[in-house]
C-alpha positions in Angstrom: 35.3 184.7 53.1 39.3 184.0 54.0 39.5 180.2 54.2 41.3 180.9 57.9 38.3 182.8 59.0 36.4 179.8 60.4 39.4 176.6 60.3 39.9 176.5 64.2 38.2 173.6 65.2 36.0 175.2 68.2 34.0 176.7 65.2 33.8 172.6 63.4 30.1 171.1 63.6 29.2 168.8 66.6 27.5 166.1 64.6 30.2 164.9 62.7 27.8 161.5 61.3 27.7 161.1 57.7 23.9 160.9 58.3 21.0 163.1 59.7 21.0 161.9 63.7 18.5 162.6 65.9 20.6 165.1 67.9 20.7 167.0 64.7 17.3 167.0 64.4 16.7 167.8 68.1 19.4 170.5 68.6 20.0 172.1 65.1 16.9 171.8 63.4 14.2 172.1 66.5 15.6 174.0 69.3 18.2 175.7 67.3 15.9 177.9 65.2 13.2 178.1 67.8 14.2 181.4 69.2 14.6 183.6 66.2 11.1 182.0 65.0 9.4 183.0 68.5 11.5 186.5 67.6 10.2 186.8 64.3 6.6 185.6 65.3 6.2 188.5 68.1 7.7 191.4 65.6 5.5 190.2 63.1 2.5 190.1 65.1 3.0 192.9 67.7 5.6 195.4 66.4 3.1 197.0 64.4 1.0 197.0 67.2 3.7 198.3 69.8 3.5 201.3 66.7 0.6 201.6 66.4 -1.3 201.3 69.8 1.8 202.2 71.9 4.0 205.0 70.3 1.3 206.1 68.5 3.0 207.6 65.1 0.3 206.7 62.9 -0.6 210.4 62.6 3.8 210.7 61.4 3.1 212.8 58.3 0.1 212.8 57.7 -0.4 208.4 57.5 2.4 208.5 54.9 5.1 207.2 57.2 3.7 204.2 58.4 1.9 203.5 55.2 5.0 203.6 52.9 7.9 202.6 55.2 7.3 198.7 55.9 7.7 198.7 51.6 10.9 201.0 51.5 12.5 198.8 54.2 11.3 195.9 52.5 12.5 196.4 48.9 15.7 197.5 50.7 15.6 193.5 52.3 15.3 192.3 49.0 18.1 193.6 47.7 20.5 192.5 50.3 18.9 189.1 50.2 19.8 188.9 46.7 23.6 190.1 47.9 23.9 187.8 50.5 22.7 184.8 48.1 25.9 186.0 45.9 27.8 186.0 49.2 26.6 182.1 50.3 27.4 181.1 47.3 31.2 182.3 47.2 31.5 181.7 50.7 34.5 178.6 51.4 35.1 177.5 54.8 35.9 174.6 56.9 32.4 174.9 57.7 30.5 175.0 54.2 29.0 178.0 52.6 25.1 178.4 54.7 26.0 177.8 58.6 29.1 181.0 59.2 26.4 183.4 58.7 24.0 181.8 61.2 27.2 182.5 63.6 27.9 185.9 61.9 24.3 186.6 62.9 23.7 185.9 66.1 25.2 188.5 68.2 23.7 191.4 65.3 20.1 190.1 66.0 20.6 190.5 69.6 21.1 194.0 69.2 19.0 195.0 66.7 15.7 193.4 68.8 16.3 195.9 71.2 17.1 198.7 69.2 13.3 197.8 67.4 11.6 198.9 70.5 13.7 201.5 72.5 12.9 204.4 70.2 13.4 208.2 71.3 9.9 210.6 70.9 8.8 214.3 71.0 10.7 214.9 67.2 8.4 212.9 64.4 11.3 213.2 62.1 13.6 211.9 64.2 11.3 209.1 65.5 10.8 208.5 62.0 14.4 207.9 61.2 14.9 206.0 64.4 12.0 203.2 63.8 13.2 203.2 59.1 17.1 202.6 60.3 16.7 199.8 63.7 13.7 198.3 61.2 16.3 198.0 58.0 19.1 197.1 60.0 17.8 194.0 61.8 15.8 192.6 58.7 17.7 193.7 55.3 21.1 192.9 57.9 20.6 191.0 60.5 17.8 188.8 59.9 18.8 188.4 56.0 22.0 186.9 57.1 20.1 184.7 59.7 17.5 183.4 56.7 19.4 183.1 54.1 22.1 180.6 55.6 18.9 178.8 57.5 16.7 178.4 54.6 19.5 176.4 52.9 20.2 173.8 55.9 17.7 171.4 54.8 18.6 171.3 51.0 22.5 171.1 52.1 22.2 168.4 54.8 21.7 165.6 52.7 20.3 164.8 49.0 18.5 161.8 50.2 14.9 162.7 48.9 13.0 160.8 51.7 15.2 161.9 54.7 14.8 165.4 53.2 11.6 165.0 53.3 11.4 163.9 57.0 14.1 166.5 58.1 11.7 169.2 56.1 9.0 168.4 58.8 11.0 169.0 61.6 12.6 172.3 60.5 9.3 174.0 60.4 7.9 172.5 63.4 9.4 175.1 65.0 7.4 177.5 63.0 4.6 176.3 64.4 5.4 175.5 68.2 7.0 179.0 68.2 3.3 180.5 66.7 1.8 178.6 69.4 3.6 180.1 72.1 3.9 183.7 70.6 -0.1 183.1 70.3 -1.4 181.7 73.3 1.0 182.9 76.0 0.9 186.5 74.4 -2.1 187.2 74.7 -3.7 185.7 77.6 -0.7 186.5 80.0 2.1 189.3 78.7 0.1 191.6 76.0 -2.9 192.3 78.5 0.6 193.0 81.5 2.6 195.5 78.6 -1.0 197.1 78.0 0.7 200.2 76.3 3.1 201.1 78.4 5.9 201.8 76.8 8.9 200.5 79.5 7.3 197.5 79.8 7.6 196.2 76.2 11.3 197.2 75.7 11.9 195.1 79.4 10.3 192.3 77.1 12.3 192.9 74.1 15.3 192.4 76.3 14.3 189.3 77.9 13.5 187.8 74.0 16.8 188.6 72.8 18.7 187.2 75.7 16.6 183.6 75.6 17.5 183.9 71.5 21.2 184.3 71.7 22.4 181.1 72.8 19.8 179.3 71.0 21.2 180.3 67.6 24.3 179.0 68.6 23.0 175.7 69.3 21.6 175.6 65.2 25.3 177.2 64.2 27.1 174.0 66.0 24.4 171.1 65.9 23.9 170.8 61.7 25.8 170.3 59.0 26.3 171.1 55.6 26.9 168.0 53.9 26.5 168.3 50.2 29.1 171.3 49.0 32.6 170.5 48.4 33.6 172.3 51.4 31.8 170.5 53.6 33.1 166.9 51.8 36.6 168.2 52.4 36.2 168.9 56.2 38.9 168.5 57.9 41.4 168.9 55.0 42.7 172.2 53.3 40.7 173.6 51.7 41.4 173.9 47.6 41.5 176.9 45.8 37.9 178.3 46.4 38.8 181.5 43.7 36.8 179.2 41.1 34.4 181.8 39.4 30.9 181.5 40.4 28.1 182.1 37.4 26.9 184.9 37.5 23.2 186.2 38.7 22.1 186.3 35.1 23.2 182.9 34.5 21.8 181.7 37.5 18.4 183.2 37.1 18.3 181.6 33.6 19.2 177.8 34.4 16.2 178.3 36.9 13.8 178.9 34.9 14.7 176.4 32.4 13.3 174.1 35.6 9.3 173.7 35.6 9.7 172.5 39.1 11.5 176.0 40.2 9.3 178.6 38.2 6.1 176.9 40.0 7.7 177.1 43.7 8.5 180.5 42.9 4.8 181.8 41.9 3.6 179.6 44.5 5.5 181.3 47.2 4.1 184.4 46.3 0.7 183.5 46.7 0.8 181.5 50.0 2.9 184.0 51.4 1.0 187.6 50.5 -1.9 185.7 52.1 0.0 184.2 55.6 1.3 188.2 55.6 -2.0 189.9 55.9 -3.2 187.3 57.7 -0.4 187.7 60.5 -0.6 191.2 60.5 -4.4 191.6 61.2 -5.3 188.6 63.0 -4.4 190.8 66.1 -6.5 193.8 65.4 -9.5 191.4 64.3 -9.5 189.5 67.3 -9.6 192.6 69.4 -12.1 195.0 67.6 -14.3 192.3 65.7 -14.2 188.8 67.4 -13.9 189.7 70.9 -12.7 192.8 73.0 -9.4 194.6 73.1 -6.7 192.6 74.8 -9.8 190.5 76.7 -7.1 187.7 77.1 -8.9 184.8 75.9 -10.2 185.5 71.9 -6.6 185.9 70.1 -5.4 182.8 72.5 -8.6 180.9 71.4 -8.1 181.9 67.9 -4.9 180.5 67.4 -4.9 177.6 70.0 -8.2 176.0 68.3 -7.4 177.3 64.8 -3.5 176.6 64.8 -4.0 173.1 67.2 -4.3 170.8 63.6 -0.7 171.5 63.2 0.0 169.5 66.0 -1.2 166.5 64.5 0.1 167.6 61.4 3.5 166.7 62.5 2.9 163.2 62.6 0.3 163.0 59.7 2.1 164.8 57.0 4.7 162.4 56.1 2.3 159.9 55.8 -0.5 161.6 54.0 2.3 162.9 51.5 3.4 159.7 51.1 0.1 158.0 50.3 -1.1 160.8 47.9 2.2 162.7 46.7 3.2 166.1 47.1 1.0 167.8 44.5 -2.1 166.0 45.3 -1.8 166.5 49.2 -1.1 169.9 48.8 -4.3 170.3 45.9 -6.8 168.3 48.7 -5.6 170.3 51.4 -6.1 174.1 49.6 -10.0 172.4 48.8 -10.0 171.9 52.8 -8.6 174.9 53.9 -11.2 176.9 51.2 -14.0 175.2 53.1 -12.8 176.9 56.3 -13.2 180.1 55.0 -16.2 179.9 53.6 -17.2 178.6 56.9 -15.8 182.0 58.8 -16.9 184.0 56.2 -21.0 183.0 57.0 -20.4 185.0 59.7 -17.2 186.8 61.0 -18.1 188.2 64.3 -19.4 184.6 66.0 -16.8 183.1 68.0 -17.5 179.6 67.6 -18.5 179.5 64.0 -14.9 181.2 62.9 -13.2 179.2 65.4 -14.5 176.2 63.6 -13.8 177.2 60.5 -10.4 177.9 61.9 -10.0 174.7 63.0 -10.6 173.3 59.3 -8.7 176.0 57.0 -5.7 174.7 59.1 -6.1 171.1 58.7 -6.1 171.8 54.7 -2.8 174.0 55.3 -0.8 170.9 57.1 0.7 169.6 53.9 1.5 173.6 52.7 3.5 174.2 56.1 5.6 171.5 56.5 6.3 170.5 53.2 8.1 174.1 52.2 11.7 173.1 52.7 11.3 169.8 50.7 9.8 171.7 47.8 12.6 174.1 48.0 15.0 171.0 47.7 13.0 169.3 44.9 13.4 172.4 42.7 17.3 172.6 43.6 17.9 169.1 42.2 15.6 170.0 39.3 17.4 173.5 38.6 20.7 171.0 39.4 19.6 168.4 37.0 18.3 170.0 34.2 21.2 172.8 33.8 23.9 170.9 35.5 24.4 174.0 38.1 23.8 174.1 42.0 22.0 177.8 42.5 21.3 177.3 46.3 22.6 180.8 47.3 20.6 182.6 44.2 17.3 180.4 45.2 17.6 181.3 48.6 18.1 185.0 48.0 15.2 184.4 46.2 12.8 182.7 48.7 13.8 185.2 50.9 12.9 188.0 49.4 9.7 186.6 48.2 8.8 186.3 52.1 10.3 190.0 52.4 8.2 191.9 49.7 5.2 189.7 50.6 5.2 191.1 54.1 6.0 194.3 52.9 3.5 194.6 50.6 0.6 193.7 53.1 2.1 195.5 55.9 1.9 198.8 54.2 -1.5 197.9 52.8 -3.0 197.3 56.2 -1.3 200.4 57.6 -2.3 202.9 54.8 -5.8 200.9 55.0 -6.6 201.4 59.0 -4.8 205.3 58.6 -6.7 206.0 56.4 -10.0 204.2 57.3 -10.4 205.8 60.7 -8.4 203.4 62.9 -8.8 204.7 66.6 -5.8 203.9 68.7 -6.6 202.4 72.7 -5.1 204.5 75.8 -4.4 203.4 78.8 -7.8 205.1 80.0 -10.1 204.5 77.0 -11.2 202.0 74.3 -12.6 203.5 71.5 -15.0 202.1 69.3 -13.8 201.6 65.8 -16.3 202.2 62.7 -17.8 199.7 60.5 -15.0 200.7 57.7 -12.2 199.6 59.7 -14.2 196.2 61.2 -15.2 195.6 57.2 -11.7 196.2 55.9 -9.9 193.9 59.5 -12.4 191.5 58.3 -11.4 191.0 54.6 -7.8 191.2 55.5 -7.9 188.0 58.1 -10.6 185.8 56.2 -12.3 187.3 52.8 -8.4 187.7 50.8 -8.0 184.2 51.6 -10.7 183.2 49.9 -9.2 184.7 46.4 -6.0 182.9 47.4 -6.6 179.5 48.2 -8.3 178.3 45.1 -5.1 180.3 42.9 -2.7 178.0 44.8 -4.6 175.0 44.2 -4.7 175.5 40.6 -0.7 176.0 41.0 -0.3 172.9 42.6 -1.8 171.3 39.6 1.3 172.4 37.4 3.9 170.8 40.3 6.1 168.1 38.5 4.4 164.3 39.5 7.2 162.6 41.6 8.8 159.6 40.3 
């Protein structure tokens, strides 16, 4: 990036403080990132379903398209992820090397959410190429940009361990408020009004990506990056920024020489192949196993009960992790959240007795979901202290595409499993009746995989570094 690029002042952060405020943490770390987490909660949960249920091109040749074109456009996200790490990481400006790109962003995502769901029909080849290119544009572009410049806002604000732990809380409470909204309000009020009418769910992509424009702007001015050199310097020239930057290679292997880095990493895999197929059946479960389709009460009951421990989690994680440590909180709460399963799993199709078991799988998962960004920030110092190199950009890229191939992966594995499983799609005039195969297979996808997962990450947590 030109130094000039970003030096006019209008562009300069609003909280000037040497330390975290609580308008930071209100405006750039809440409200901020809010939006683009409410977008990227409805895609995740609905866009299949908008393809599925709505433009119907699950029959696109033959079941392959939908099957093998959430992995394609995925692999392609990873590789840009890894690109724009290189990018943050040679990036010098007035404004540090992570918050330009939230900017750069902004006006990219706007577009591209609309582009997502105003897709031409009556050619399945060019409907094809219409949904691969607006679907690879907004993540492995847009969105990658977006992510990779907010994943690092935590770890840059400050190196102070315990307000990095507090600010880590507050940056993914919008996670959470944004899944509560996306999963109450959705599906009580605006999914059973779209129904599957086409006109109506582009009017709503419109209306999301004009309430998520100005919101991103608010995270691009109200936080700072504190810790590079650039952002030290604000205010002066800037020095010469041509100093060469190690090199992917040499990044990759001062990361691993950290124990503290190579764990995050497998852990991230785990947690977040499970929270992908998860998200992307929870939907179809609640509608053809749990309850009826789009009855506008199971899917809101589902999350509100099952997601409400979060709530609490807010103000009891700090505290909990503080009494018991990271790697013991996060053990105790994957034995919690295991009993919830096995709770669901007595049986899958009673409404109380999942929503109970709901209720407790997510009270294990409160130190898991908020303590993400502080992790991430342990492991940078570690990677930091034990090879005497910052590889923030690198470790973002590969965070990011962690969370990219994991959704990939279980995307196209639900789609090739309901395409080729039977899957019968609603019409406006009918609701089929799907077979047992596809209630069996919805089934393992939202409850039985967990199971396999949540004991594998609390064995993981076991190898986490103690804290000192």
């Amino acid at each position: 990036m030109k130094k000039g690029l970003l030096s006019a002042r209008i562009f300069d952060s609003r909280v000037p403080e040497k330390k975290i405020t609580i308008r930071e943490k209100v405006l750039g770390f809440f409200m901020g990132p809010i939006a683009v987490m409410v977008m990227n909660s409805i895609l995740s949960n609905y866009l299949n379903v908008y393809y599925t249920d709505v433009l119907k091109i699950s029959a696109i040749w033959g079941g392959m398209f939908i099957s093998l074109f959430p992995i394609v456009a995925k692999v392609l996200d990873m590789l840009t992820f890894i690109l724009m790490g290189v990018i943050v990481d040679r990036t010098h400006s007035r404004q540090g090397k992570a918050r330009p790109w939230i900017l750069f962003a902004a006006p990219l995502m706007f577009v591209c959410m609309i582009l997502l769901f105003v897709v031409p029909k009556g050619n399945d080849n060019l409907t094809a190429i219409w949904i691969f290119a607006s679907y690879t544009i907004f993540y492995a572009v847009a969105y990658t940009m977006y992510s990779t410049a907010h994943t690092l806002m935590v770890p840059l604000a400050t190196k102070d361990p315990a307000e990095r732990r507090k600010l880590s809380t507050v940056a993914n409470t919008p996670g959470m408020a944004a899944g509560s909204f996306v999963a109450i309000l959705f599906p009580t009020v605006i999914v059973p009004f779209l129904g599957v009418v086409e006109s109506r769910w582009i009017k709503a992509a419109i209306i999301i990506a004009v309430f998520a424009f100005p919101l991103m702007l608010l995270e691009f001015f109200f936080t700072r990056d504190r810790v590079t050199k650039c952002s030290e310097t604000e205010g002066a020239e800037i020095k010469d920024a041509a100093k060469e930057k190690p090199s992917l290679g040499h990044q990759l292997r001062c990361c691993m020489k950290s124990r503290a880095w190579v764990i995050l990493m497998v852990y991230l895999i785990v947690i977040n192949l499970v929270n992908s197929l998860f998200g992307t059946a929870t939907f179809y479960y609640c509608n053809w196993v749990l309850g009826s389709y789009n009855d506008g009460h199971t899917q809101a009951l589902f999350y509100a009960l099952g997601q409400a421990p979060l709530g609490i989690g807010v103000i009891l994680c700090n505290p909990i992790v503080k009494k018991l440590g990271k790697r013991n909180a996060l053990l105790l709460g994957m034995i919690i959240a295991t009993t919830g399963v096995l709770l669901c799993l007595l049986n899958p199709e009673s409404l109380p007795l999942v929503l109970t078991g709901q209720v407790i799988r997510t009270i294990g998962l409160i130190p898991s979901t908020y303590m993400v960004s502080g992790l991430l920030g342990d492991a940078l110092d570690d990677v930091e202290r034990v090879s005497g190199e910052r590889c923030d950009g690198f470790s973002s890229s590969v965070f990011n595409c962690i969370i990219t191939i994991s959704g990939g992966i279980a995307l196209c594995a639900f789609n090739f499993g309901i395409s080729h499983l039977g899957y019968q799609a609603p019409t406006e005039n009918l609701i089929p009746v799907q077979p047992q195969s596809i209630r069996s297979f919805l089934i393992f996808c939202v409850i039985g995989f967990q199971l396999i997962a949540y004991p594998v990450i609390g064995v993981l947590t076991r190898f986490f570094p103690k804290e000192k």
